[in-house]
C-alpha positions in Angstrom: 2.8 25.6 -10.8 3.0 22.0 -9.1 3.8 19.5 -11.3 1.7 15.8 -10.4 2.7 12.3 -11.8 0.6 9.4 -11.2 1.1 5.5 -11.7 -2.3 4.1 -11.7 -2.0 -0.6 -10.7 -5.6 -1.2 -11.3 -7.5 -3.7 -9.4 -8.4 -6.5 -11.7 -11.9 -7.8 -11.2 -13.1 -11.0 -9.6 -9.0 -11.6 -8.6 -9.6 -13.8 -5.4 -9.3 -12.1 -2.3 -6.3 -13.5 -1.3 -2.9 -11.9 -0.1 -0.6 -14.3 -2.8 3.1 -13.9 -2.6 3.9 -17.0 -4.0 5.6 -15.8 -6.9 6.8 -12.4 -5.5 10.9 -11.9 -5.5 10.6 -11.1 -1.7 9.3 -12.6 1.5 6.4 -11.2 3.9 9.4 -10.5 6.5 11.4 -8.5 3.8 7.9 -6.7 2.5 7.2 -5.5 6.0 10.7 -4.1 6.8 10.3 -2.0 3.5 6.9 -0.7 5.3 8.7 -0.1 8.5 11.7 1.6 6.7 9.2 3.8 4.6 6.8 4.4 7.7 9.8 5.4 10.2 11.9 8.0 7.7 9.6 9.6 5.3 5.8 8.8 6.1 4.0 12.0 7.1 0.5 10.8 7.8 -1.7 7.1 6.7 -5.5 7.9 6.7 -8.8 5.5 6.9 -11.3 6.3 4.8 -14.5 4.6 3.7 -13.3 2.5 1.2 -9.2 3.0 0.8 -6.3 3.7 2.8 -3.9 6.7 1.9 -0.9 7.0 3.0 1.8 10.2 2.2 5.2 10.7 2.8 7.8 13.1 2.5 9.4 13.5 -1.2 12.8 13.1 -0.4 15.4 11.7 -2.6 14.4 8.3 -4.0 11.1 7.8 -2.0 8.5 7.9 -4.9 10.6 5.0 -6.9 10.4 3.2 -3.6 7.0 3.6 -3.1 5.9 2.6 -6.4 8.1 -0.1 -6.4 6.2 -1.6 -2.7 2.8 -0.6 -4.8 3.3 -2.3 -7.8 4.3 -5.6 -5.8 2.1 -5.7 -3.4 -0.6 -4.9 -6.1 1.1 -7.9 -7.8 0.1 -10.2 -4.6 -3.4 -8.5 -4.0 -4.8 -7.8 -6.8 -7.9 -6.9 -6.1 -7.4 -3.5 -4.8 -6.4 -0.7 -6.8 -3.4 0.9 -6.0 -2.4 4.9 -6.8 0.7 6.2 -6.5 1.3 10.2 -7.1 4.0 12.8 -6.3 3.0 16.6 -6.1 4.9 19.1 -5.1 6.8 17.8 -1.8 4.4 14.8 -0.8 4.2 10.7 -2.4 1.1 9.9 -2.4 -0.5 6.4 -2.5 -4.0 5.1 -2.4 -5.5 1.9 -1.7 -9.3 1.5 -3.1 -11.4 -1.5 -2.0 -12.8 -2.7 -5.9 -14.2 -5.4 -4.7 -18.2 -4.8 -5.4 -20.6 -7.2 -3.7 -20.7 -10.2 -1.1 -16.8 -10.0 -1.2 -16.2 -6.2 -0.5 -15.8 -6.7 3.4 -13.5 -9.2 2.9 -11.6 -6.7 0.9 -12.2 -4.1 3.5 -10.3 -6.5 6.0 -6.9 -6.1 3.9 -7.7 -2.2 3.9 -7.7 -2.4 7.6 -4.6 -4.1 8.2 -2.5 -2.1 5.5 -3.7 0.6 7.6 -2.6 -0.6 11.0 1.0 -1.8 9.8 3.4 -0.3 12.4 6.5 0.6 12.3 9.2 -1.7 13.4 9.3 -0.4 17.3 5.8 -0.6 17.1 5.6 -4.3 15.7 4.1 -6.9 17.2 5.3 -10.2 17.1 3.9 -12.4 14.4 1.7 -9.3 12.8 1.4 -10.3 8.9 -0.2 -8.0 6.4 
């Protein structure tokens, strides 16, 4: 039997829809070079859907705390989207769901888009900020 844990960062309503990392411990530079690190070692595949992002990696040795550590920060800075993370059997899952209902959703869905094309550091461009 395969064993699932899930940490759950809800989105909290009518947050502005804002990217705010002025009182995050880290810098956009640093917060994209964890992405990078994440996306060139252990990410398996990152899928668009209609209104999240997911992204999986490989369940090696310390890459769930990671991961829930980059969710639970950047959910910290964007809080309106809900973020999901889950491990099952050799995968890390984590989900990012547009909550954003009304005239603000595609504004919302523009942050979505971005997480999604983040690439990894031989693929960055210069001056790409999520």
């Amino acid at each position: 039997m395969t064993m699932t844990n899930s940490t759950h960062f809800p989105a909290r309503p009518g947050a502005p829809i804002a990217c705010d990392m002025s009182t995050a411990e880290d810098t956009s530079d640093e917060r994209l070079r964890e992405y990078d690190r994440l996306f060139e070692t252990v990410l398996l595949r990152r899928e668009r859907h209609a209104d999240s992002v997911s992204f999986s990696f490989r369940a090696d040795p310390g890459t769930r705390e990671a991961v829930e550590d980059l969710a639970r920060r950047e959910a910290a800075c964007c809080p309106f989207l809900d973020h999901r993370v889950e491990a099952a059997g050799h995968e890390v899952s984590w989900s990012i769901t547009n909550a954003v209902t009304g005239d603000q959703r595609a504004a919302a869905e523009v942050f979505l888009d971005a997480l999604h094309a983040l690439p990894a550091g031989s693929e960055r461009s210069a001056g790409l900020r999520a």
